[in-house]
C-alpha positions as CSV (number, residue, x, y, z in Angstrom):
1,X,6.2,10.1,15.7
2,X,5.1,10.2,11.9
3,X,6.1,13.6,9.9
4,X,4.8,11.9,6.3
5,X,2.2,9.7,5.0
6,X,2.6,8.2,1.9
7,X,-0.6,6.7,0.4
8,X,-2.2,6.0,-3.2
9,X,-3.8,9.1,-4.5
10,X,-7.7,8.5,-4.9
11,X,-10.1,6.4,-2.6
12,X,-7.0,5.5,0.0
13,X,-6.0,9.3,0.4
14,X,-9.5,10.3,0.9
15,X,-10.0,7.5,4.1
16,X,-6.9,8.6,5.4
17,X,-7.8,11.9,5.1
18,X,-11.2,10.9,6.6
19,X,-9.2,9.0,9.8
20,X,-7.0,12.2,10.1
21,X,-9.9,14.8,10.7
22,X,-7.8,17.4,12.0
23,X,-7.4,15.3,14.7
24,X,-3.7,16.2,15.6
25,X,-2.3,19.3,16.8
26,X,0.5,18.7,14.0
27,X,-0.8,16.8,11.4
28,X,1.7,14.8,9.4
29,X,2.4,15.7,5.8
30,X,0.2,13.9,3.2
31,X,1.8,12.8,-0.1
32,X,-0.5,11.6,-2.7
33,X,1.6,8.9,-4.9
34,X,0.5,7.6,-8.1
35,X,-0.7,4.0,-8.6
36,X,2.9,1.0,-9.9
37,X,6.5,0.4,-9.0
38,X,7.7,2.5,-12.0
39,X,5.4,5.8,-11.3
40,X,5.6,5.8,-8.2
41,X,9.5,5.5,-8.2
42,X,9.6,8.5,-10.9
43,X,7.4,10.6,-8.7
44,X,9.8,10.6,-5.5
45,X,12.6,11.2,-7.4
46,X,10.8,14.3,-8.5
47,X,9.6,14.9,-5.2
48,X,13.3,15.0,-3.8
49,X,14.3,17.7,-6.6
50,X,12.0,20.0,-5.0
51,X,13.1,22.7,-2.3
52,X,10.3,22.0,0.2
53,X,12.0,18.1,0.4
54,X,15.9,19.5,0.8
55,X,14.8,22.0,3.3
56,X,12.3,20.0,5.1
57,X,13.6,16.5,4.4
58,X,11.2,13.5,6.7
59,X,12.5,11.5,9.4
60,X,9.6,9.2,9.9
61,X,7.6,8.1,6.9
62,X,4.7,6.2,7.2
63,X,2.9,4.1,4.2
64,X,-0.7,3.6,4.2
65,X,-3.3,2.1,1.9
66,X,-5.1,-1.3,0.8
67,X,-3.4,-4.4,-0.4
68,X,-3.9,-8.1,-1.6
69,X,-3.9,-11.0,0.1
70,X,-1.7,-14.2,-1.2
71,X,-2.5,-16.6,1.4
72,X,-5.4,-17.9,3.1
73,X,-4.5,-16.5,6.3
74,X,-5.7,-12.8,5.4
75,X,-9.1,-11.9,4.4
76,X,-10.4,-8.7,3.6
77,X,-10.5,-6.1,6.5
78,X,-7.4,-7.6,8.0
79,X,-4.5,-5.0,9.1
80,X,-1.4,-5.9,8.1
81,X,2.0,-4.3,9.6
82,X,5.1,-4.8,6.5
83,X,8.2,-6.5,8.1
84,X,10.2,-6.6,4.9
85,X,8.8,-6.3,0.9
86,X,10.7,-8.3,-1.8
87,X,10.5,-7.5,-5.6
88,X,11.2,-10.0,-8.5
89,X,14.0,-8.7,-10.3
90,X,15.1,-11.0,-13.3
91,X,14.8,-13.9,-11.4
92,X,16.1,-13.1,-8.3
93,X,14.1,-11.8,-4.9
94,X,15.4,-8.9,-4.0
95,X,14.3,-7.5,-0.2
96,X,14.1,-4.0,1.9
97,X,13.5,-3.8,5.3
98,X,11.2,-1.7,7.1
99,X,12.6,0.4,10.0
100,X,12.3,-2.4,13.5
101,X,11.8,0.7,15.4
102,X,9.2,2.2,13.8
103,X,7.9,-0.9,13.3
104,X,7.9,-2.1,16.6
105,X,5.9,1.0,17.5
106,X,2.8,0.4,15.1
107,X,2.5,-3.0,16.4
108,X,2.6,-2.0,20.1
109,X,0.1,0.2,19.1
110,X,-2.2,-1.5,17.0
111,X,-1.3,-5.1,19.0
112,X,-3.8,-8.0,18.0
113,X,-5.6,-5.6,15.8
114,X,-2.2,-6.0,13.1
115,X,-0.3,-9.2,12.1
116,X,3.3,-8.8,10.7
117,X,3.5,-9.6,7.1
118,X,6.2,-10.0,4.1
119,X,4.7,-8.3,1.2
120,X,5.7,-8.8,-2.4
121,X,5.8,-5.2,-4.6
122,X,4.4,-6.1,-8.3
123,X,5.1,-3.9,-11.6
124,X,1.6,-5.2,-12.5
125,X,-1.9,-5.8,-11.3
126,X,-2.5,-9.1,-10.3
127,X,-5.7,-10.0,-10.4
128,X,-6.0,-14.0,-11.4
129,X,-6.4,-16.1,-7.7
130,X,-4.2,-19.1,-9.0
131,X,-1.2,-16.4,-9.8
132,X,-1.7,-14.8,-6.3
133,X,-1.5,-18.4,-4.6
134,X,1.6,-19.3,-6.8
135,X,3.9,-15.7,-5.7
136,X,2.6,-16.5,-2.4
137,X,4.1,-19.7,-2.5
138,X,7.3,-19.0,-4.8
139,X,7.7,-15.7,-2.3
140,X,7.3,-16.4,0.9
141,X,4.7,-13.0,1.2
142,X,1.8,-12.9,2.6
143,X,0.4,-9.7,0.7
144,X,1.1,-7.8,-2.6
145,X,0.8,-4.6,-3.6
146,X,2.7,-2.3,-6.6
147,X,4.6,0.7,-4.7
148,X,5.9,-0.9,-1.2
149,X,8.9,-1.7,-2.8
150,X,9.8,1.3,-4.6
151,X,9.0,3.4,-1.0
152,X,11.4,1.1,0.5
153,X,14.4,1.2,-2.2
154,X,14.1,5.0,-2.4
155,X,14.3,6.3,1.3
156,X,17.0,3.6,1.9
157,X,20.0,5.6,1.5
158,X,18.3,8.8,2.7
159,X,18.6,8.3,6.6
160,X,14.5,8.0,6.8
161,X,12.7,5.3,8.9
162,X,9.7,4.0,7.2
163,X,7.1,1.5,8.2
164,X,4.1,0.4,6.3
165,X,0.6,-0.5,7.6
166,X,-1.7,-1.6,5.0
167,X,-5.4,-3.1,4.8
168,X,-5.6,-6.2,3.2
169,X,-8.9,-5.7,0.1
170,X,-9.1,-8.8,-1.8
171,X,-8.5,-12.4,-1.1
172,X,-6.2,-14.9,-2.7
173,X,-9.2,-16.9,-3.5
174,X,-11.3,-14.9,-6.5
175,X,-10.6,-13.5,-9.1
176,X,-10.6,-9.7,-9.3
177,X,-11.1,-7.6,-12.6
178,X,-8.3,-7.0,-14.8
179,X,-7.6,-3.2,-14.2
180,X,-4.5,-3.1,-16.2
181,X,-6.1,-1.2,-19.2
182,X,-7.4,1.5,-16.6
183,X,-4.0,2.2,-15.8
184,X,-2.0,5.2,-17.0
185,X,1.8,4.7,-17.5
186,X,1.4,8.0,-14.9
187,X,0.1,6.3,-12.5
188,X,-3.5,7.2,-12.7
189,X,-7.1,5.7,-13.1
190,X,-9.1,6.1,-15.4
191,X,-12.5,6.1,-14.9
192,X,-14.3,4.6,-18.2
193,X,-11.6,1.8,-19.1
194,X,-12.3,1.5,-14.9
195,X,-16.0,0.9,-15.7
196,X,-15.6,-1.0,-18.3
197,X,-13.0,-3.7,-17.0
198,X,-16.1,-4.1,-14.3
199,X,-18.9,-4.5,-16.6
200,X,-17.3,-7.1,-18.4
201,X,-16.5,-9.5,-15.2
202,X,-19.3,-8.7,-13.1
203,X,-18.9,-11.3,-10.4
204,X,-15.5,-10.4,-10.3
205,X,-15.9,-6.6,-9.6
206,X,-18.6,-7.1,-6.8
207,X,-16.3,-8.8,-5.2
208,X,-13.6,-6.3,-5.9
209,X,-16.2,-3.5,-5.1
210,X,-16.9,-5.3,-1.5
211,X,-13.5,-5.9,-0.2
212,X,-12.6,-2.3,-1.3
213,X,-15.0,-0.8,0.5
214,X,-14.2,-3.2,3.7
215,X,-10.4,-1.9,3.1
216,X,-11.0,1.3,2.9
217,X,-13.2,2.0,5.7
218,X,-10.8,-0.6,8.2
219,X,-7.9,2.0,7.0
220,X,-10.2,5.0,8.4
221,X,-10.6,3.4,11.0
222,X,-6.7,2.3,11.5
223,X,-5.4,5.7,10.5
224,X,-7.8,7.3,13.6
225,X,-6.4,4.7,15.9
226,X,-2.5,5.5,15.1
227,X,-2.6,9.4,14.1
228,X,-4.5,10.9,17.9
229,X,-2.9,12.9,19.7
């Protein structure tokens, strides 16, 4: 059913990786993407320059990974299946669809273990809880994260279905670490800016530190659960 997975390069890849196991027969493709809107964007188009994407071009792509919550309703550890993701653009919310299809699949699959979501794409980390309430609110999502959209926008005129199953990290209630500095404009981490972002909100980054690792292991777990033969 799923030829590609797209997920964040870095702890996400590696729990997917974990849930995958060589599980499968035919293991689907794994595409490591870098961390935004604007790097991950510039990646695929790169990607689609190459001759192994012309020649070999996927049908069914699959994004997985972690995500926040924006409303009260998801706490960390909970499964979320993307219906649509919208993007601030200059004022105006602009939307793209998942595939129903696909879609339809991964909850039939998954059933009570997922809830159907709208999930907002930022260009930035958010990590202050009175922001998250407020896009939740001005939005209509239930989740953000900073690539959905950008998947979404780039395989829309390419003929490939894509659905998106992501595991929700943080809650809309705490505050998180500002990670922004630990950012690359490529889409990386950095590990020392990383540390010290955490070592100067403490409280904050145990809580980031324990919903990630509640995230992470729940997307092992999902990825398992949807990728057996």
């Amino acid at each position: 059913m799923i030829d590609t997975i797209l997920v964040v390069q870095g702890p996400e890849l590696k729990s997917v990786k974990r849930g995958l196991n060589c599980r499968l027969s035919l293991a689907p493709k794994l595409l490591p993407l870098p961390i935004g809107f604007t790097s991950a964007t510039r990646y695929l188009h790169q990607w689609q320059k190459k001759q192994d994407f012309s020649s070999q071009q996927p049908s069914t792509v699959l994004v997985m990974g972690l995500c926040g919550s924006l409303s009260s309703q998801y706490q960390p550890g909970d499964v979320v299946i993307y219906d649509e993701c919208v993007l601030f653009d200059e004022s105006q919310l602009l939307r793209q669809k998942c595939n129903e299809v696909l879609t339809r699949k991964l909850q039939n699959h998954l059933q009570e273990k997922a809830s159907l979501v709208r999930g907002l794409t930022s260009d930035r980390f958010i990590y202050k809880a009175e922001e998250k309430q407020l896009l939740g609110k001005n939005t209509g999502a239930e989740v953000v994260d900073m690539e959905g959209f950008a998947i979404l926008n780039f395989f829309a005129n390419l003929s490939v279905s894509v659905a998106m199953v992501r595991i929700i990290s943080d809650d809309c209630y705490h505050d998180l670490p500002d990670l922004s500095s630990a950012i690359t404009s490529s889409g990386n981490l950095q590990p020392l800016p990383l540390a010290i972002a955490m070592f100067r909100q403490p409280l904050a980054a145990l809580q980031l530190i324990r919903g990630s690792r509640k995230g992470l292991k729940v997307l092992q777990e999902v990825t398992t659960c949807l990728l057996t033969d």
